[in-house]
LOBA-258182 format. One line per 2 residues: their letters; for each residue x negated, y negated, z negated of N, C-alpha, C. Coordinates in steps of 0.1 Angstrom, whole numbers. Layout:
<nodes>
A> X Y Z X Y Z X Y Z  ...
</nodes>
This chain:
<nodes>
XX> 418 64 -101 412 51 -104 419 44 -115  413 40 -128 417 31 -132 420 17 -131
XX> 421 10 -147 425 -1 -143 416 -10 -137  405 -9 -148 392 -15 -149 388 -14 -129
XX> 384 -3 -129 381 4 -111 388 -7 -104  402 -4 -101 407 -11 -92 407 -26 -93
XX> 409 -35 -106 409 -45 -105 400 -51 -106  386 -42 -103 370 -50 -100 372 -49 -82
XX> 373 -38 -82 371 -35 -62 382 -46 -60  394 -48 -64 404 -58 -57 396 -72 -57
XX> 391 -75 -70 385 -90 -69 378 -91 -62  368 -81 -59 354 -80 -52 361 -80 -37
XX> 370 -76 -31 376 -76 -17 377 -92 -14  387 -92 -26 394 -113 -21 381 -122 -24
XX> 368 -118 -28 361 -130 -30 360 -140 -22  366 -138 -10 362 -148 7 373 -163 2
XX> 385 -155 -6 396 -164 -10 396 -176 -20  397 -188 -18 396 -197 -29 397 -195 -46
XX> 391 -196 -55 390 -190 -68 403 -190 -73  415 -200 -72 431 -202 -77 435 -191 -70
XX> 434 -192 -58 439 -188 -51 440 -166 -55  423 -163 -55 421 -153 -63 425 -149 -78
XX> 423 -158 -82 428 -157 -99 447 -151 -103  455 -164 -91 467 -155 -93 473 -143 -86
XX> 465 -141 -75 465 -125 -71 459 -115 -87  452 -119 -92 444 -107 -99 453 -110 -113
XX> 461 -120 -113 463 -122 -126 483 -115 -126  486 -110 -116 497 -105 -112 500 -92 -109
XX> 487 -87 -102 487 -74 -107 479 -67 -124  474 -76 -126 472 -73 -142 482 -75 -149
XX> 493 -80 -145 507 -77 -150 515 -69 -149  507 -61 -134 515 -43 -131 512 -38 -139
XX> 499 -41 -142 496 -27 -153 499 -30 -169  501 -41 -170 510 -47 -182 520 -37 -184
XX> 529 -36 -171 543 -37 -176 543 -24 -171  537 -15 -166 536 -2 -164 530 10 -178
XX> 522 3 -180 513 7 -194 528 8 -202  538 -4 -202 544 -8 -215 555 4 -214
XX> 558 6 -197 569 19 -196 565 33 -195  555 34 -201 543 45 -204 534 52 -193
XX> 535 47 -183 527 49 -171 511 49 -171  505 60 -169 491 59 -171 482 51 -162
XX> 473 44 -163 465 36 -153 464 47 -142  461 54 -140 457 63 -126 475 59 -118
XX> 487 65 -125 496 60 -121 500 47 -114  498 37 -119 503 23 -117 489 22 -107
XX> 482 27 -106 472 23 -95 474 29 -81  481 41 -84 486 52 -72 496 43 -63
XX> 505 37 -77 521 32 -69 515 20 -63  504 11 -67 503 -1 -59 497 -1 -48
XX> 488 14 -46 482 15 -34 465 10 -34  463 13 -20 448 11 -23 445 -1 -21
XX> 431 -5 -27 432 -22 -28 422 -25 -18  419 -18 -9 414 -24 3 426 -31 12
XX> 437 -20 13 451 -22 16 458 -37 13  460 -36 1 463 -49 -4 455 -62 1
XX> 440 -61 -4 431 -74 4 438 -75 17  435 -67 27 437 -70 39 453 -75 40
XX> 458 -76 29 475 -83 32 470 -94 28  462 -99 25 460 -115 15 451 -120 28
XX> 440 -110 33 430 -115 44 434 -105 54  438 -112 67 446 -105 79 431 -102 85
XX> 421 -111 88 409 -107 94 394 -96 87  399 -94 75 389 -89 69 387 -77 76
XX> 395 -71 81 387 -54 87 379 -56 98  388 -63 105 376 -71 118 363 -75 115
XX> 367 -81 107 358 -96 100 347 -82 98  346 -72 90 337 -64 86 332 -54 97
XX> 338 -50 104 335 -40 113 329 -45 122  332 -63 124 320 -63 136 307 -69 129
XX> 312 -75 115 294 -81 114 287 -65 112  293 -55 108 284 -43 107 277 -36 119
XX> 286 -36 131 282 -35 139 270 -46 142  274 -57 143 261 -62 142 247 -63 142
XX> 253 -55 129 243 -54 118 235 -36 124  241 -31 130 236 -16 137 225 -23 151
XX> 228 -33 154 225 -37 168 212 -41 166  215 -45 155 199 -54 153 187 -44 146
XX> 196 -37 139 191 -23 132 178 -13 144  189 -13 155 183 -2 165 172 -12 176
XX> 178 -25 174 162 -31 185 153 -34 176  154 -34 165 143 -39 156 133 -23 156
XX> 138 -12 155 131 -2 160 127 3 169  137 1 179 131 1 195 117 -11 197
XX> 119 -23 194 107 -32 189 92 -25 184  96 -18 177 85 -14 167 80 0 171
XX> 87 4 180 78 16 183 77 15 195  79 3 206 74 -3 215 62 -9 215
XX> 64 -17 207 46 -21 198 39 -13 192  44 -5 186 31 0 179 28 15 190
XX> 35 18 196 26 34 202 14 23 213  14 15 222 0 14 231 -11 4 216
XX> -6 1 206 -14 -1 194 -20 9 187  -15 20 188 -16 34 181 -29 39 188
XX> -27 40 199 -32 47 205 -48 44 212  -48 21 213 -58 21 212 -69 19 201
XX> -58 19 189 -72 20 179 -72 36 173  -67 44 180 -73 62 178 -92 60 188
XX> -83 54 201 -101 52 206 -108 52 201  -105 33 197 -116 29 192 -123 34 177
XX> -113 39 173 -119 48 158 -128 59 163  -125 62 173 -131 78 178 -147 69 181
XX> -145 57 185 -156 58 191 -168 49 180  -156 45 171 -166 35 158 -171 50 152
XX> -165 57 145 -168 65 139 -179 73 141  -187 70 149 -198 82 155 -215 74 144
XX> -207 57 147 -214 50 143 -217 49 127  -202 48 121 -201 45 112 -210 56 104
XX> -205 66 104 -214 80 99 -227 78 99  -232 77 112 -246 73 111 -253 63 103
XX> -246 53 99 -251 46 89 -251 46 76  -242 54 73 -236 60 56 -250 74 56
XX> -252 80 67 -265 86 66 -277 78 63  -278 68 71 -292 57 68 -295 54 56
XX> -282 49 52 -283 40 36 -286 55 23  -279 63 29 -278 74 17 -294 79 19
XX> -300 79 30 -317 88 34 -322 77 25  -320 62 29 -330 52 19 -328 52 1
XX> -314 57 -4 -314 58 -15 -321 68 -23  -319 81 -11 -332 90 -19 -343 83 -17
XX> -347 80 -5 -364 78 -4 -371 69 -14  -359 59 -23 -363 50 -30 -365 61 -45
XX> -356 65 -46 -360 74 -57 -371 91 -61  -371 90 -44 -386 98 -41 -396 92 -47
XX> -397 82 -43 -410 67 -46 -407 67 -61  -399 67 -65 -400 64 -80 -405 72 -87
XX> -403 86 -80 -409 96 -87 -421 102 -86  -424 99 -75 -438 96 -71 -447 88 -78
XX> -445 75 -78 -453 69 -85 -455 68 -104  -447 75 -105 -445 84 -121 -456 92 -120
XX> -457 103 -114 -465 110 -111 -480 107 -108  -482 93 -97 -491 91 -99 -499 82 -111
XX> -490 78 -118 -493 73 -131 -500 82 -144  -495 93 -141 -496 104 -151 -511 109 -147
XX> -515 117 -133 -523 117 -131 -538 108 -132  -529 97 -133 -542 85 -134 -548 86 -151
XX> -537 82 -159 -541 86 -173 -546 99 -180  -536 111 -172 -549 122 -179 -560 127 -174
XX> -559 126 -161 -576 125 -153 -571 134 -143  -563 146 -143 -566 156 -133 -554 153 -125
XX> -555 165 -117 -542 165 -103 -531 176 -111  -521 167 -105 -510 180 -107 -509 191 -99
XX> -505 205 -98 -497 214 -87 -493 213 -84  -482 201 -82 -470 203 -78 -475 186 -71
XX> -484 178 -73 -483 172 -64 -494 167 -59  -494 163 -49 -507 162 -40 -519 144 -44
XX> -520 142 -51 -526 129 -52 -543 128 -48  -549 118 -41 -562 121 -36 -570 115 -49
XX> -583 121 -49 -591 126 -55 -595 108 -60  -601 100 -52 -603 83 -58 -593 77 -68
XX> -579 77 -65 -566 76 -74 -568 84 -92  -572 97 -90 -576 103 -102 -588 97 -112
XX> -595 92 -100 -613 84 -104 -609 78 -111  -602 63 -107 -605 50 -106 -587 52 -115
XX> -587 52 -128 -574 49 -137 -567 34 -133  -579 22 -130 -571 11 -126 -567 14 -112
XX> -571 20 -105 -563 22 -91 -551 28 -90  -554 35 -102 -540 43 -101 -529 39 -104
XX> -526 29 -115 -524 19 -121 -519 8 -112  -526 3 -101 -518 -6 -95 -512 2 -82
XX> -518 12 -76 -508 22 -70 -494 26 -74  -495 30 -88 -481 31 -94 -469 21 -90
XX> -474 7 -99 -469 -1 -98 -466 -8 -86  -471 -5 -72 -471 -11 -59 -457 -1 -56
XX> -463 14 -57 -452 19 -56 -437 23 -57  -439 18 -69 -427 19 -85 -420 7 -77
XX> -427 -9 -74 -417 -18 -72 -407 -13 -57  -419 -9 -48 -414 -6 -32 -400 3 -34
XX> -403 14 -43 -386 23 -43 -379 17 -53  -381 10 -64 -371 5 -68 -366 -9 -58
XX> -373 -15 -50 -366 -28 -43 -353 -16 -32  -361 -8 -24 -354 0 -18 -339 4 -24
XX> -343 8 -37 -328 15 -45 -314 2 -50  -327 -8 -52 -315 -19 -56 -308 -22 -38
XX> -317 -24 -33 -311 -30 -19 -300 -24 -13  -305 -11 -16 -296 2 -10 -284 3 -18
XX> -282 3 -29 -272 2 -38 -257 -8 -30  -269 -21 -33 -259 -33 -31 -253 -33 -13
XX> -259 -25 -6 -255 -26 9 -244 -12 6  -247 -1 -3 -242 8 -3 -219 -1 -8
XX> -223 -8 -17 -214 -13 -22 -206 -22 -8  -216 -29 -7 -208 -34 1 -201 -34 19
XX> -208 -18 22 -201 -8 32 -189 2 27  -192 0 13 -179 6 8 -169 -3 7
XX> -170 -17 2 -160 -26 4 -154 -29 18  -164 -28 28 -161 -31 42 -147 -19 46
XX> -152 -6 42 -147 3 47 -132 3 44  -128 1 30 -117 -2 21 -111 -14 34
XX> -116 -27 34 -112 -35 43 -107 -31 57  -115 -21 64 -109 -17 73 -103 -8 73
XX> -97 2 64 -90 5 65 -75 6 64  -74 -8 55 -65 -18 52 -64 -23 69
XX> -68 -29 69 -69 -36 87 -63 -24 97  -69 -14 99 -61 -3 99 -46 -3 101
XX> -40 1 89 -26 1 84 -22 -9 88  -28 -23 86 -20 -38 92 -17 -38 103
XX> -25 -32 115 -23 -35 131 -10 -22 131  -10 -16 124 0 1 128 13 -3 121
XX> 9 -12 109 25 -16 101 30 -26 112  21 -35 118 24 -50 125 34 -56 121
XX> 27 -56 107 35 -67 96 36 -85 105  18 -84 107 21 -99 107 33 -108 124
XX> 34 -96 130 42 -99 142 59 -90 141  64 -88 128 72 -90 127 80 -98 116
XX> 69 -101 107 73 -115 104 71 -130 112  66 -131 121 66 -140 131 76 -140 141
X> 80 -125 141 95 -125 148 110 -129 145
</nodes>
C-alpha cells in the first residue's frame, strides 16, 4: 500500500470524526511519511511500520467495529425479509395469473383469428370488385371468376356493384386495421400489467 492508498482509506475510516479533529490525525501521519521518505524508506515501508489503517481508526473511534458490524447486520436482516416478503407475495400471485392467462388466452387467440379472417375478407372484396369492374367494361366473364350474366349486361350495374363493393372491403380493411392496432396496443399493455403484478412494484413501494 502506498501513500496515496493508505492516507485515502485512513480519511475515509475517521470521516464520523469532526473535520479539525480529522485533519490533524491525517496531517501527522503525512508527516510519517515525510520523515520516513526523508530516511529513505519506501511508501510500502512506512505504511507496513504504521500498520493497518482500519487498525489505527478504530484507536481514534473505539465503537467503529461495533458500530459497523451491527448496522451490517442489519442491514442482512432486512435484506432476507424483504425477500422472504417478495416471494411470499408473489408465488399465490404467480400462480393466479398462470390461470387466469390459461384461461384468457383461449379467448384472446380467438379474436386475433376474427380480426385477421376480416382483414382478408376485406381485401377479398377489394379484389373482387376489381374484377367485377373489369368484367363490366370489357363485356365478358372471366375464368377465374364467377360474375352473373346481368352485371356483364348492364356496365352501369356493374359500376355501382363495384363501387358498393370496393367501399364494403375497404370500410372492413380500415376498421380492421385500426382495431388490429389497437389489440396490439392492448396486448403490449397487458403484458406490461403482467410483469407489474409479478415485479409488485407498486406494493413494495408502498411498503
Amino acid at each position: 500500500m502506498n501513500k496515496n492508498e493508505f492516507l485515502k482509506k485512513l480519511d475515509i475510516l475517521l470521516e464520523s470524526l469532526p473535520y479539525d479533529e480529522r485533519r490533524d490525525i491525517m496531517y501527522d501521519y503525512e508527516e510519517h511519511f515525510k520523515s520516513g521518505l526523508y530516511d529513505g524508506k519506501s511508501e510500502e515501508q512506512i505504511a507496513d511500520e504504521l500498520g493497518n489503517p482500519e487498525t489505527i481508526a478504530a484507536s481514534y473511534i473505539p465503537n467503529m467495529h461495533t458500530y459497523n458490524r451491527g448496522e451490517t447486520r442489519e442491514k442482512d436482516i432486512k435484506n432476507v425479509q424483504y425477500i422472504n416478503n417478495r416471494v411470499t407475495y408473489n408465488i399465490p400471485i404467480l400462480i393466479g395469473m398462470i390461470f387466469f392467462n390459461l384461461m384468457f388466452i383461449g379467448v384472446y387467440l380467438a379474436l386475433w383469428a376474427v380480426l385477421i379472417s376480416l382483414f382478408v375478407v376485406g381485401i377479398a372484396l377489394i379484389i373482387s370488385s376489381i374484377a367485377i369492374l373489369i368484367v363490366s367494361v370489357v363485356g365478358t366473364s372471366l375464368s377465374f371468376v364467377s360474375i352473373p350474366y346481368y352485371i356483364i349486361a348492364h356496365p352501369i350495374l356493374g359500376f355501382l356493384v363495384f363501387i358498393f363493393v370496393a367501399s364494403v372491403g375497404g370500410l372492413i380493411i380500415v376498421g380492421t386495421s385500426v382495431t388490429l392496432k389497437l389489440y396490439k396496443d392492448f396486448t403490449m399493455k397487458y403484458i406490461e400489467w403482467n410483469k407489474k403484478i409479478i415485479r409488485s412494484d407498486n406494493y413494495y413501494e408502498k411498503a
